[in-house]
N, C-alpha and C positions, 0 to 999 in steps of 0.2 A: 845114499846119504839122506835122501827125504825121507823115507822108513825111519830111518833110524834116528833122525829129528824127530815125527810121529811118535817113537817110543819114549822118547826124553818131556817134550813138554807134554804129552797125555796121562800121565799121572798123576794122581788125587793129588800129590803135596805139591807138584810145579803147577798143576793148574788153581788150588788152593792161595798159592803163594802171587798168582797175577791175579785173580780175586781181590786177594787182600790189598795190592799195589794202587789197583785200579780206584779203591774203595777210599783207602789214602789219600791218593793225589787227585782226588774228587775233594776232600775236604780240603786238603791244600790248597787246590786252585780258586775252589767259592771264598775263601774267608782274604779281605783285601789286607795284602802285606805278604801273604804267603803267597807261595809259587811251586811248580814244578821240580825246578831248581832245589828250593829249600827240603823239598821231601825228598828226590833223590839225594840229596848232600847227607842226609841225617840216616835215612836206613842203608849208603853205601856199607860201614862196615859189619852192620849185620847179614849182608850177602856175602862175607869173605870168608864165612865157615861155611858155608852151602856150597852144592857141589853145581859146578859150571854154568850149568843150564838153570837151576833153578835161581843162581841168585842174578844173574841175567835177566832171567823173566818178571824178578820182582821189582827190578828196577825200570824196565817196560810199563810194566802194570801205571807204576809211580808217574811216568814221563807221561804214558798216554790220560792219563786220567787226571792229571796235572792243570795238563793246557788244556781239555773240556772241560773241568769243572767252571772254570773262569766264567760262563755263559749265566753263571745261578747268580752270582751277587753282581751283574753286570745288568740281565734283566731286570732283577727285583731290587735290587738297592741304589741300583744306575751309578755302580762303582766298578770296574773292570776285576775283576778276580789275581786275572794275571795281564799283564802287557798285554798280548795276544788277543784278551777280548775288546779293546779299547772301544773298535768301532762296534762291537755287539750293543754297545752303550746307546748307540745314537737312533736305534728304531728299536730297538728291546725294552729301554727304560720307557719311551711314549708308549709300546706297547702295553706294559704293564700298568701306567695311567689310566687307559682305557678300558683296565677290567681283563684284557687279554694276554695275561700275563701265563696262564697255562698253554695257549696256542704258541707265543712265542718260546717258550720252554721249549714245547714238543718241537717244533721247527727247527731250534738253535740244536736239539738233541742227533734228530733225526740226520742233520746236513751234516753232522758235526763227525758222524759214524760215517756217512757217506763222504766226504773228506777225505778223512783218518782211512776209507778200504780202497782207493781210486787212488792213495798216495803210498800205501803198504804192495800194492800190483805195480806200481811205475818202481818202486826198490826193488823188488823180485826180479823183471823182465826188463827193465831200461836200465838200472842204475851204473853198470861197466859204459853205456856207452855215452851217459849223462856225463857220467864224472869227466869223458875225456874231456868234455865241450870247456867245463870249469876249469881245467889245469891251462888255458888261453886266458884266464883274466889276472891282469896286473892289477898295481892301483888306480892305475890309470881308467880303466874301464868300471873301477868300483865307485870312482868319482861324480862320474858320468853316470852311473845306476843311481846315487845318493843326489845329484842335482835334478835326473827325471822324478826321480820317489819325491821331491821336496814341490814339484806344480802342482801334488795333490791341495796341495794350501791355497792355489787358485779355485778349486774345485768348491772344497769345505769351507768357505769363508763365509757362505750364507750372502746376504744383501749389498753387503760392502765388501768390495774387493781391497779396499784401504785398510780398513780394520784386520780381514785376514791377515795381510801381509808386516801390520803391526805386530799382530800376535806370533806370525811365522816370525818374524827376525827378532823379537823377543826370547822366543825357546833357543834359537841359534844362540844368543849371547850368552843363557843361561847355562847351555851348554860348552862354554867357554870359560867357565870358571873354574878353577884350579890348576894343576898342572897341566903345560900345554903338551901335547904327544911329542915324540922322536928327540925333543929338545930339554922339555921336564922344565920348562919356565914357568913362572908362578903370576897369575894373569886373574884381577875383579876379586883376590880374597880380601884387600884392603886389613892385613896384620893377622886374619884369621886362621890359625893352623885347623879349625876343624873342615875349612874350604879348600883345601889343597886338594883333596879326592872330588871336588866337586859336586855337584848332587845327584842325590840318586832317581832312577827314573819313578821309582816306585814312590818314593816319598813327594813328588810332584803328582803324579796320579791318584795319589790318596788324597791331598789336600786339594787340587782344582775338583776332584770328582764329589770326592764324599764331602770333607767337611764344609767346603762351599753350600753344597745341600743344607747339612745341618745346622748352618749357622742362619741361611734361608729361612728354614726351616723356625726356628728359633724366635723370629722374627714375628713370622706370623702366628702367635699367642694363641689365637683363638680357635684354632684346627689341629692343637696338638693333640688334644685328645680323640682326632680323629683316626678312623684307620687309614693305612696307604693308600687303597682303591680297592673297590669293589671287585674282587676276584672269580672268575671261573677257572673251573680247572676238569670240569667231568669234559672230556674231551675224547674223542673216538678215532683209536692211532695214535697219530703224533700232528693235531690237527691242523691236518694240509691236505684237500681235496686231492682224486687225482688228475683232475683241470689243472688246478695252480703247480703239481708237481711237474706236468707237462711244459706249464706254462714257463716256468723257471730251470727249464733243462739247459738252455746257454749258461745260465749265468752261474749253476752247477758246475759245471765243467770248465768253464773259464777262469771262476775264482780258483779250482783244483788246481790248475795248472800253474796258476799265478801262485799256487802256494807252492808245487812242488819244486817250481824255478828259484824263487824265493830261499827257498828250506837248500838248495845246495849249493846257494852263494853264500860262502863263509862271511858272519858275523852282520849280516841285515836283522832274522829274528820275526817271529811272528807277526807283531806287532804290525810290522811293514806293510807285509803280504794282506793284513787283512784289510789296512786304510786304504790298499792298493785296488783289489778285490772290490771295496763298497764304492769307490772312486770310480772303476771301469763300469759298475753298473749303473750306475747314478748316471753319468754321462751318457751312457748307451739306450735308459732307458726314454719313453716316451711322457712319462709324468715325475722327471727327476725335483719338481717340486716338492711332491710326499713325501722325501725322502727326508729324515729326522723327525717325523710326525707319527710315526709306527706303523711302518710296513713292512709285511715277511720279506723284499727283495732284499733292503738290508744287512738283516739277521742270516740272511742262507749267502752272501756273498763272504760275510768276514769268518762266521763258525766254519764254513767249507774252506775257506782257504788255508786258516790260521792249523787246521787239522791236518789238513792235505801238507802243512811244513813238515811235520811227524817224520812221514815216512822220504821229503826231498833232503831234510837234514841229515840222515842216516846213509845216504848215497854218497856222498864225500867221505864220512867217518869209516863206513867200511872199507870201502873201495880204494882209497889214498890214504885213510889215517889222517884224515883235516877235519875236526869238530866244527860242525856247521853252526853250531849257538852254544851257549852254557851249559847245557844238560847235557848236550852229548858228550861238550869237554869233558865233564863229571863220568859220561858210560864211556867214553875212552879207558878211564884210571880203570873203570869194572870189569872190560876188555881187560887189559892190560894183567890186574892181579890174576885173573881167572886164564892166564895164560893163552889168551887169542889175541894174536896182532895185526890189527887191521892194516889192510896194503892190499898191493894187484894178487898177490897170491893167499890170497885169505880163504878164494873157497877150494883150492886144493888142500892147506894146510890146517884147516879147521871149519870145511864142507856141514857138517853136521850143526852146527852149533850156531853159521850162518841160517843155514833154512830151519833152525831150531827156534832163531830170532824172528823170522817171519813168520814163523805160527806164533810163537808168542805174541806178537802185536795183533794180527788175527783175532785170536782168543780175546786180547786185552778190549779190542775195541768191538766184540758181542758182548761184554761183561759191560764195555762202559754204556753200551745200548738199553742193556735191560734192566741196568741197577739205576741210573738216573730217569729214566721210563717209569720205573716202577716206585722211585722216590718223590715223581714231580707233586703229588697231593701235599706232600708234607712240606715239600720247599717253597708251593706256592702256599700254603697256611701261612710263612711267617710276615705275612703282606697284610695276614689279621690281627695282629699285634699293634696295639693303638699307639701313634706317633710317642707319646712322650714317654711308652717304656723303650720301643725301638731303636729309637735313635740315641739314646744313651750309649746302650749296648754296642751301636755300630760303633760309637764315638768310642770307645776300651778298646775295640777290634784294632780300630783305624791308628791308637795308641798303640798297640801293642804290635800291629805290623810293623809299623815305623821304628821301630826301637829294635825286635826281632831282627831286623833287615842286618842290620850293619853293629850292632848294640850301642848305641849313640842316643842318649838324653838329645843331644845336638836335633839328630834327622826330629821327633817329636816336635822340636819350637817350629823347624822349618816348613815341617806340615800342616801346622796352624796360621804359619806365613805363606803357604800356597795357597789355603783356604780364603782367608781374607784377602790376597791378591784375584781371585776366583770373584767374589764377590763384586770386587774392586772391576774385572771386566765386564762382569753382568751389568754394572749400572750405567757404565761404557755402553753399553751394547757389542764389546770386543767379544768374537766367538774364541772360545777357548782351546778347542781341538786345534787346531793351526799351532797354538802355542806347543804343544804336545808331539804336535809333527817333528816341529823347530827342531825340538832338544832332541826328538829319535835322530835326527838325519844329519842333525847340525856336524855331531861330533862324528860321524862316519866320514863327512862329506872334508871334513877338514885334514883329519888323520891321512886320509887318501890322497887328495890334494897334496900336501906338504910329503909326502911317499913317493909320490907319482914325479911330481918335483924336483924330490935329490937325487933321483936314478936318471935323470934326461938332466940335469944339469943344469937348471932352471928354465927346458924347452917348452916353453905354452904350447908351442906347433903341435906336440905330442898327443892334445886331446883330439884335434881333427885328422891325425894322419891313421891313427888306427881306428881300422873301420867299426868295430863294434863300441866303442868310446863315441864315434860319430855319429852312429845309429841312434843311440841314446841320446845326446845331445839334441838332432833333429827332430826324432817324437819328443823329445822335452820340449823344445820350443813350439811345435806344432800343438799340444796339449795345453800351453800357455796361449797361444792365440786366438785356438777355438772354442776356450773359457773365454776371454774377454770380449769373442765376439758374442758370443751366445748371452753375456752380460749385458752389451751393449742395446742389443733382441730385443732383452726383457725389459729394459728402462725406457727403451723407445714403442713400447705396446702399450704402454698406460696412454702415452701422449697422441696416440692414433686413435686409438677408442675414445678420447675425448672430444678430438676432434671432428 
């Protein structure tokens, strides 16, 4: 069956065809609004006249090259491309401040392949015995994953643990707007029927990230016709010694993991894994002060992990037939027309066309190696471009995602109202990320909750009796305590030193 997978993707048109996916979902992922998602949805039915394997691979190409791209306008534009890169933002944008905008490229590229190959080897050889661990979690334990995922806002909140936790229960409420899950109650739209779905995550990412920027931006008159920052980009490799490669081998392998755990718990989502990922190393590290100031630690925690989802989302959808996130929902339907059904017997009954699929992602992610490697002169060039024609331009983009997304005039006002709510926290000094967290985790945490809820019959007992619910609940509070002590630390060291 591997032969004869070998035979099926090595051919000029399937390997042509994840070329071109890969090349796609690179532009999809840099341009903020588009996504992953949005390019598999759109070239789905031009795979349905291809034969099995090839139109499979195109959509590979698309997914894998999707969720990398995201790292180009995350660095340079200090706007997340896709969800996935959010925290790429937080030491990639000061990197590119500093002029080191091609070092971070090369770094978010390089980790980003090593990722994406550490998480395509755990699909291959773990994935039968991953899945079984997953078919154990209720909602109950998804609860409990969504209430630990949510101390990261202890973490991130910067100087004020008060203001984090403002911002944190702000995105909670935010994401509590429209219809409420299991029941369909209608909750904060105040008579609005374009709020019954809520908001979308993207059109809040667009407007805290970019247009906040630009309206900053905007502001200050007198350096618009400046360029971005002082750029280098002649860079030798993918500029990361191999000191610092050594030196960042834990937190390589930690964020992979964290991504591939992540990628095969249905509906958490990149995003998670990678504020997870920069959260565990931030904490672990010994200068967790640098960190939003532009450091590679970072940059190689959330690119490695949010890559490494790739190939843990893909271990439930084969394995069970459970779509780990959106896209793969999307490669399910692609399964499904092209006549492979994923389940326990998927590699007896369609052997070839699985290990077809792991040289595809293979292939997909040396293509996505050498083509953004080889692109980064030009993608950091657009950093020469003097403030007041650039930000125009982003500002059409940032329009034009918003409206793309859902096709709603509506999402457009609302992006200009996360911008100036953006603004509105900067002069707070409220950090924004926390808000960000809020609404990822809010609506999982709630959904799950109110699930976990109707099947025990309204038993709270329920979260402490089962042990892996409990487990999570105990590092969540352990995680919570040893932020606030380590806050405590730092506000009691000024006052020692002075005395």
């Amino acid at each position: 069956m591997v032969l004869e997978a070998f035979t099926l993707v090595f051919q000029p048109m399937c390997l042509l065809l994840i070329l071109i996916g890969v090349i796609v979902g690179i532009i999809f992922g840099s341009i903020p609004g588009l996504s992953a998602t949005m390019a598999v949805v759109l070239f789905l039915p031009m795979s349905f006249g291809m034969t099995p394997m090839n139109g499979i691979s195109l959509l590979v190409g698309l997914y894998l090259g999707g969720i990398s791209g995201g790292l180009i306008s995350a660095i340079l534009l200090k706007i997340p491309g896709t969800p996935s890169s959010i925290s790429t933002v937080f030491d990639g944008g000061p990197m590119a401040d500093k002029g080191e905008a091609g070092k971070a490229l090369g770094v978010g590229i390089l980790y980003s392949f090593i990722g994406g190959m550490i998480s395509i080897f755990a699909l291959m050889f773990i994935s039968p015995y991953l899945a079984a661990v997953t078919l154990k979690f209720t909602p109950v334990e998804y609860f409990s994953i969504a209430i630990f995922s949510l101390t990261i806002i202890a973490s991130l909140s910067g100087n004020s643990l008060i203001n984090g936790l403002i911002a944190g229960l702000f995105g909670i409420a935010l994401s509590m707007v429209g219809m409420a899950p299991i029941d369909a109650l209608t909750r904060f739209t105040f008579g609005q029927y374009q709020l019954l779905s809520g908001f979308d995550i993207v059109v809040i990412l667009i407007g805290v990230f970019a247009v906040t920027d630009i309206i900053k931006a905007g502001f200050d008159r007198k350096h618009l016709a400046d360029k971005m920052s002082k750029t280098s980009y002649e860079l030798k490799g993918f500029g990361i010694s191999l000191k610092e490669f050594k030196e960042q081998f834990v937190n390589m392998i930690r964020s992979a993991l964290i991504g591939i755990g992540i990628g095969i718990l249905p509906g958490i989502g990149g995003s998670t894994s990678g504020l997870l990922a920069y959260t565990a190393e931030k904490n672990s590290s010994k200068h967790p002060e640098k960190f939003g100031t532009g450091i590679i630690d970072g940059i190689i925690a959330s690119e490695t992990s949010n890559n490494a989802v790739i190939g843990g989302s893909l271990i439930p959808l084969l394995t069970m037939g459970i779509p780990g996130n959106t896209v793969t929902a999307i490669f399910l339907g692609g399964l499904t027309i092209h006549g492979i059904s994923p389940g326990p017997l998927i590699f007896q009954k369609s052997g070839k066309f699985v290990y077809g699929i792991f040289l595809a992602l293979i292939v997909a992610n040396i293509f996505m190696l050498i083509f953004e490697r080889a692109g980064l002169r030009i993608f950091v060039k657009l950093l020469d471009i003097p403030k007041h024609l650039l930000l125009p331009i982003i500002m059409v983009c940032c329009v034009v995602g918003a409206y793309s997304n859902n096709s709603r005039i509506y999402d457009v006002w609302c992006v200009l109202g996360f911008g100036l709510l953006g603004i509105l926290f900067k002069k707070l000094k409220i950090p924004t990320t926390p808000l960000i967290i809020g609404f990822i985790l809010g609506s999982m945490a709630e959904e799950n909750l109110r699930r976990a809820l109707q099947a025990s019959a309204g038993n709270w007992s329920v979260f402490v009796t089962r042990p892996i619910s409990l487990a999570f609940l105990l590092i969540a509070a352990f995680s919570v305590l040893m932020t606030f002590r380590k806050q405590m630390k730092q506000k009691a060291a000024p006052v020692e030193e002075e005395e």
